[in-house]
C-alpha positions in Angstrom: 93.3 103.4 126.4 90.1 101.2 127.3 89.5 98.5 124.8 86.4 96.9 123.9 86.1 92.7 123.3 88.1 91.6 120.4 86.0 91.5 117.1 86.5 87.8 115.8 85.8 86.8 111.5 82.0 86.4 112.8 81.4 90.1 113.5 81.9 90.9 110.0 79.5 87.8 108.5 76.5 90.6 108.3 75.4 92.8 105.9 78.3 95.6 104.5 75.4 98.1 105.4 75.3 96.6 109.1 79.3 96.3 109.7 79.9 99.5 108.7 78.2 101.7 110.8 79.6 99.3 113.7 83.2 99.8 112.9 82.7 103.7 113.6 84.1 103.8 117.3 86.2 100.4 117.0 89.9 100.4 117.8 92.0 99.4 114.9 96.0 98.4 115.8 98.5 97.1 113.0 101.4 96.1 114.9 100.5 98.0 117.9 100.1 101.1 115.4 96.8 102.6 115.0 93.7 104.0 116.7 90.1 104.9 117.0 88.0 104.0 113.7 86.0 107.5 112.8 85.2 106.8 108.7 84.4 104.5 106.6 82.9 103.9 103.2 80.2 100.4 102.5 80.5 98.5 98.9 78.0 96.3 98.3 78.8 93.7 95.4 75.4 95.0 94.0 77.2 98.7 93.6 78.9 99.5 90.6 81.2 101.1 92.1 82.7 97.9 94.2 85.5 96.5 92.8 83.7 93.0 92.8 80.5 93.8 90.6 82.2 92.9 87.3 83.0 89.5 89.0 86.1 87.7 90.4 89.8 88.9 89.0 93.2 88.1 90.5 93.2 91.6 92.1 89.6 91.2 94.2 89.8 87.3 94.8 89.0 87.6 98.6 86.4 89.4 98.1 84.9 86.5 96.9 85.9 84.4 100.0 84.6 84.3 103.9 84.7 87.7 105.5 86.5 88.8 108.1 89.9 89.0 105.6 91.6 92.3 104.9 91.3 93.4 101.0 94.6 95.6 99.9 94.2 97.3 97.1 96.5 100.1 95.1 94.7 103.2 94.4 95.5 105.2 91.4 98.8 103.1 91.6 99.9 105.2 94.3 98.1 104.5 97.9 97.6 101.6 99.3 93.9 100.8 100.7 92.6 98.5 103.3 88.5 97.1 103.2 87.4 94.2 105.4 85.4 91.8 103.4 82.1 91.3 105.2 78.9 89.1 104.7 79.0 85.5 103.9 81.7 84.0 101.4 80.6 84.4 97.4 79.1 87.9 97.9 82.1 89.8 97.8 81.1 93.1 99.8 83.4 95.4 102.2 84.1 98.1 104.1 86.6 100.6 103.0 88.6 102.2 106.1 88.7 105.7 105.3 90.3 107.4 107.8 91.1 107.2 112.0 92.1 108.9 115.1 95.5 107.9 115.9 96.2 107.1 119.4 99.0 104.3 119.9 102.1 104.9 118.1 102.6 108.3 116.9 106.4 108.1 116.3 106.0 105.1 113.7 103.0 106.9 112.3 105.1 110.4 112.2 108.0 108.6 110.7 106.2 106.4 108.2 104.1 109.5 106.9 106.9 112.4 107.5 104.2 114.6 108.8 104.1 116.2 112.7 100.1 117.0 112.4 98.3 114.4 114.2 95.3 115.4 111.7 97.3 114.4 108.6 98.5 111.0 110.1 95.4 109.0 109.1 93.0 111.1 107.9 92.1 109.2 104.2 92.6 105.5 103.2 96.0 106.3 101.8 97.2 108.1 104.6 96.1 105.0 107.0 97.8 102.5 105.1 100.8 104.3 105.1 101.0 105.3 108.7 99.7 102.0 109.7 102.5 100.1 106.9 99.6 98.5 105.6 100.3 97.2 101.8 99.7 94.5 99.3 101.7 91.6 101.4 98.8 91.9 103.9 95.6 91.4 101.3 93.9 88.2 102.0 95.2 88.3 106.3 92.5 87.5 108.6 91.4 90.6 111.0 91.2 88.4 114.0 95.0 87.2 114.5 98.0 89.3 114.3 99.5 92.1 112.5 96.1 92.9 112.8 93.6 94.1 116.3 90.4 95.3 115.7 88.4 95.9 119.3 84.8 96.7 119.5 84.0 100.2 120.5 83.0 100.7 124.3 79.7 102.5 123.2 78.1 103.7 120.3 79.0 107.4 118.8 77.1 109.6 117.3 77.0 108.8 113.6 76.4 110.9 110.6 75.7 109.6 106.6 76.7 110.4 103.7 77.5 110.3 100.0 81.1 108.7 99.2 83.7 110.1 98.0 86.4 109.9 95.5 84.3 107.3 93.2 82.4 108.5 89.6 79.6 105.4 89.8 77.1 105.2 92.3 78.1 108.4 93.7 74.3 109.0 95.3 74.6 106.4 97.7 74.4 107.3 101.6 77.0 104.6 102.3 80.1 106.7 104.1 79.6 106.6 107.5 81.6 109.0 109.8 81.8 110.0 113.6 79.8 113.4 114.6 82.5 116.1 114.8 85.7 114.3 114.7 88.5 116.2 113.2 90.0 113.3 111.8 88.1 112.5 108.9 89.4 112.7 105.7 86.5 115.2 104.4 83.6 116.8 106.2 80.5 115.5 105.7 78.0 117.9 104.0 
């Protein structure tokens, strides 16, 4: 599988609304498990729906710190959920990873989720932390240096915008970003 250059900590030092669209394309491997990037979901600590707009807690803290750090999060207390923290430290903004096209380790992936369909491995943020074995012991890691390996993509897709989803505030925003026609996306786009 061709690999684009290695995304360092300074790649996500821009704008949430700038990072997130980029990442759509990008090769994401935990522990040699993962794949092509194909949706993702922007929070802007100006959104009330980002877990940072109330401010700093335990839970969020590196939001709050320099980007380019995962951010693991439980989700309804069942999934776990990966964001990378982007823009400079103190503004506490990130990209949600929503769902990807698995391409390197299907076997750990298959096992991990206990599902055959190559659609269903990562296709939600849930589903990608699982198959990836992404959980809370990996908040705060920095994306650049191992378990993680995030490549740039090799050239741009086409894109297509959106509402999110699964979220009651701010519900208007066009801030999910997804790749044209890929089948691996944890909802169409309307």
């Amino acid at each position: 599988m061709a690999r684009g250059r290695k995304l360092t900590r300074a790649f996500f030092a821009r704008s949430v609304h700038e990072v997130a669209p980029e990442l759509i394309g990008a090769t994401l491997l935990f522990k040699g498990v993962g794949g092509v990037i194909v949706e993702v979901e922007a929070y802007h600590h100006t959104d009330p729906a980002a877990h940072s707009y109330n401010g700093p807690t335990e839970r969020n803290a590196v939001m709050f710190g320099p980007p380019g750090y995962a951010y693991v999060y439980r989700s309804y207390g069942i999934h776990w959920c990966v964001n990378f923290v982007c823009e400079e430290a103190g503004s506490a903004s990130a990209v949600l990873l929503r769902a990807i096209e698995p391409t390197e380790g299907f076997p750990t992936m298959r096992r991990r989720r206990g599902v055959k369909d190559e659609r269903l491995l990562c296709s939600g943020p849930g589903r990608v932390c699982q198959a990836l074995g992404i959980t809370r012991a990996h908040n705060a890691l920095p994306l650049d240096r191992e378990p993680f390996e995030l490549r740039a993509r090799a050239r741009a897709p086409e894109i297509v915008v959106g509402p999110r989803i699964g979220i009651t505030r701010a519900i208007d925003h066009p801030w999910r970003y997804g790749m044209k026609g890929s089948k691996f996306l944890s909802k169409p786009f309307r």
